[in-house]
N, C-alpha and C positions, 0 to 999 in steps of 0.2 A: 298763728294766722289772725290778721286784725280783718273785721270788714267794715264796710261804711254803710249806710242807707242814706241818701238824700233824699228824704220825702219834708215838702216844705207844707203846704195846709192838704192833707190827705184825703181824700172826698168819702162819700158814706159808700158802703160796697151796694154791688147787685147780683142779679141771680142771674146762671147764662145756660144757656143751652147749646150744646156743641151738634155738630153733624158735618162729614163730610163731604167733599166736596171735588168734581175732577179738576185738574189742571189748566190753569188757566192757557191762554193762546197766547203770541206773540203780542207784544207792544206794537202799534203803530206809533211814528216821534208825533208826539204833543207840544204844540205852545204852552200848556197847561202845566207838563210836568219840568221842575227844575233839579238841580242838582247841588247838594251843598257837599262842600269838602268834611270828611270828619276828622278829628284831631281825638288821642287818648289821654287821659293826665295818670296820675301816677297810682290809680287805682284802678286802671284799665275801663277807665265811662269813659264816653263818648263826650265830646265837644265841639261845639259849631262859632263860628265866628258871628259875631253881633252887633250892630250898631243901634246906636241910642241919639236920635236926632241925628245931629253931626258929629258926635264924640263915639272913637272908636277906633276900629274894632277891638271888642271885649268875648274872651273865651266865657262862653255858656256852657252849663253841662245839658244834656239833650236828657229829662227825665221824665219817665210816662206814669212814677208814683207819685208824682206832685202836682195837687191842684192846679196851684199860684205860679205864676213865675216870678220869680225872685232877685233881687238885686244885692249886690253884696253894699255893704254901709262905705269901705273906703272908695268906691267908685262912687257912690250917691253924695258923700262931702266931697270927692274932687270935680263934681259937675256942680256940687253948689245947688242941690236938687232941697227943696225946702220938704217937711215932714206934714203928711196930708192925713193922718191920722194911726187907729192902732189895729194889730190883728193876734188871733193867737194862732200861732203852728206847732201841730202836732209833727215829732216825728218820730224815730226808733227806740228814741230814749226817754219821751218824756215831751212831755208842751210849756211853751215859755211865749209869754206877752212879748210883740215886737211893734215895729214903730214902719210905718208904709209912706209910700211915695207914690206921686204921679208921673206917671212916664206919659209925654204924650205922642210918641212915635219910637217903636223898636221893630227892627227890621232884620230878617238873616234870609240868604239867599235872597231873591229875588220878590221877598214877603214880606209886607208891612202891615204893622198892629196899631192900631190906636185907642189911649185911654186906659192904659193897663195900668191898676193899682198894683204897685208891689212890695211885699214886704222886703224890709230889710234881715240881712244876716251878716255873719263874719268872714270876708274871705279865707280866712284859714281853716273855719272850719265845712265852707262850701267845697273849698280846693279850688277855684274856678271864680269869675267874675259876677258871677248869675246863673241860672236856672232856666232855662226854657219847658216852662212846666204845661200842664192842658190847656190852659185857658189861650194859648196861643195855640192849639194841635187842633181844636174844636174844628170841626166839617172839612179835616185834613185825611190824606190817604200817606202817611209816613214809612217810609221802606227803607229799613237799613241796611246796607248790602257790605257785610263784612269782610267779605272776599276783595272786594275792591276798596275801600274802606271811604264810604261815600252813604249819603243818606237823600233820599230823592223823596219832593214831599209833591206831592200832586192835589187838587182837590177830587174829594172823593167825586163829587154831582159828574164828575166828568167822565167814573168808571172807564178810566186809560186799565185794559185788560192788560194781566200779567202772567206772565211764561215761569212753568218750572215749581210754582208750588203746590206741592202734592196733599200737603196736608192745610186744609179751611174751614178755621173754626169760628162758629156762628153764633152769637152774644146776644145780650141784653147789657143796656146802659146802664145806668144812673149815674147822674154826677161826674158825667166823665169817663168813670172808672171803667172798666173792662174784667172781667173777673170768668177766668175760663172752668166752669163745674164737673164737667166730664171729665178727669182727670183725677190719674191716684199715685200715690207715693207707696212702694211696695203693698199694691192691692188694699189698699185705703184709700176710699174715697177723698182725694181733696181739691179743696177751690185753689187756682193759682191765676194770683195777680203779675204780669209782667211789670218790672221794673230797671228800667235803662238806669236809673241812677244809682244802681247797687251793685257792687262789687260780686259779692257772692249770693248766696239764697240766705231766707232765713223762714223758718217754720212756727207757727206758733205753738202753745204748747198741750194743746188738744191734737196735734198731730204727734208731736212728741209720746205725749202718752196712747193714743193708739196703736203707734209701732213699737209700744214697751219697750223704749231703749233701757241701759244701762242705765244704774240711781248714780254711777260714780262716774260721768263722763271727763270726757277733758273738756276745757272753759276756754272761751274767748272772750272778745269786747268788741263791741255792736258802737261805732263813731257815726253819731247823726249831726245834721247842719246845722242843730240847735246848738251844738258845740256839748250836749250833758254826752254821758256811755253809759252803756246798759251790760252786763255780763249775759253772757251766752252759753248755751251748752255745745261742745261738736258732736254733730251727729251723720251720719251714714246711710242712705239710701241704694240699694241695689239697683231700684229700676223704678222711674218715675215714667207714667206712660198719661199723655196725651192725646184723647181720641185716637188710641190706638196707634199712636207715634211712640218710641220706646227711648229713652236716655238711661245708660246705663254710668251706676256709680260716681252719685253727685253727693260730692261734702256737703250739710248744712249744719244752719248755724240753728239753735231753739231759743227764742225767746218771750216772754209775756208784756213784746212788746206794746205800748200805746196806740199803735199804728194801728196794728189790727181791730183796736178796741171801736178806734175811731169809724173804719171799713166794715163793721160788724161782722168780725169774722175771730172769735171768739169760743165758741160752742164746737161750728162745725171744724176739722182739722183746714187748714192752709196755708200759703206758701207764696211768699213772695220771689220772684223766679228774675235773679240778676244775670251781670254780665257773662260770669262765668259758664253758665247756661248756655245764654242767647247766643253766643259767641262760639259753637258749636256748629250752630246751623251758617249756612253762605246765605242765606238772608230771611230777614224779619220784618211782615209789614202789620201794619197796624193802621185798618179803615175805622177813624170812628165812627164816621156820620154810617156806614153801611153794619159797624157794629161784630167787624169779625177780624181774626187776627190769619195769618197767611204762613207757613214755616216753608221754606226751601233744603230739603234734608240732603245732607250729603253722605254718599255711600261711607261703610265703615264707622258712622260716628252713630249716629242714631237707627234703629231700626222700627220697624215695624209689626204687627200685632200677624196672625195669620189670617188675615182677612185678607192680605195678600195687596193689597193698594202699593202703589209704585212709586220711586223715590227716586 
């Protein structure tokens, strides 16, 4: 089992508070809300179709661990994009000096950005053209809807109510990030960060050592878009529960990743929460300006705590 992490500049973690919440009502159609097509590449992330000025469309990967959004270098030389100065990105494996561009119009869906610094990376080891990272999701309401295999981004001020999620979880920011604390990994308290650009999970290694795994596990390698790998341990979780939402028997990967270092999440046990996860539920939205994440549970996959809340 190989996985990936695409986190391009990782933001500083924050502290959340979780509480439930009932089911939202039907949508009324919105001017507001749009719909982008999704696309999967060959590590099961998501990708959205992207334009840049007039050159395009270029496959982006749609990532909620990454600050920055990102540009790959062989598309930035075939636009002839000149080099606007330097950044450093942290990711899975490790932080490496790169070299940034000015973008001064990228648009997907029916949404245009302007003035986006973005660093550069290598296509091969993005997998994809670019990044669509937070700096583009900021005061956005993103729903991923798996089942259909579409992502609809709305702005949140506009609170377009949503049907069907039973489980809503209620956050605190920083930097972006979203980091859900209510939450444990076989009855260990830990923080889990959602991350679309990640193939599988990965734990760090204060989680690892509170659930006393095995000293002799078996070993993977952790592929980040800095192009370094980091080794991994595999590990095994029986029941990861979510505010009282239940995932039964999810493979992770342990590592003393960078990422975490950079997230300050370090000390306390957690848990970067990828595709293979998310991809469970029939849909994922993510309010950041309102600051709560939304799960659509589908019967048989995930269940529920006995407090009895309906799915």
């Amino acid at each position: 089992m190989a996985a990936r992490l695409a986190i391009a500049a990782v933001a500083l973690a924050l502290c959340a508070s979780i509480a439930p919440s009932k089911a939202a009502e039907e949508p009324a159609p919105a001017t507001t809300q749009e719909l982008v097509q999704l696309e999967t590449d060959r590590h099961d992330r998501m990708t959205v179709p992207v334009t840049i000025g007039e050159h395009g469309p270029y496959d982006f990967l749609i990532d909620t661990g990454s600050e920055r959004t990102v540009l790959s270098r062989k598309i930035a030389t075939a636009m002839g994009l000149a080099i606007s100065g330097n950044a450093v990105i942290v990711g899975v494996a490790g932080s490496i000096p790169v070299e940034v561009v000015d973008l001064d119009e990228l648009t997907f869906g029916r949404r245009t950005y302007y003035g986006i610094n973005a660093p550069l990376l290598e296509d091969e080891h993005i997998g994809a053209d670019g990044i669509v990272g937070l700096d583009s999701l900021q005061q956005q309401r993103v729903v991923f809807d798996f089942a259909k295999n579409h992502m609809y981004v709305d702005e949140s001020a506009k609170r377009t109510s949503l049907k069907g999620f039973a489980i809503v979880v209620q956050a605190r920011r920083r930097s972006g990030q979203l980091i859900m604390t209510n939450a444990s990994v076989d009855g260990v308290p830990t923080d889990i960060v959602i991350d679309t650009g990640s193939d599988g999970s990965i734990g760090n290694l204060a989680l690892q050592k509170a659930l006393s795994r095995s000293r002799n596990p078996k070993t993977t390698s952790l592929y980040s878009v800095t192009g370094q790998i980091v080794s991994a341990d595999l590990g095994f979780a029986r029941m990861v529960d979510i505010d009282g939402m239940r995932l039964h028997n999810t493979v992770l990967a342990y590592a003393d990743a960078p990422a975490f270092h950079r997230l300050g999440l370090v000390k306390r046990p957690a848990l970067l929460m990828g595709m293979t996860q998310l991809r469970m539920f029939r849909r994922v939205a993510i309010d950041f300006a309102a600051r709560r994440v939304l799960f659509d549970v589908p019967i048989n996959i995930a269940g529920l705590n006995n407090g009895g809340r309906p799915f």
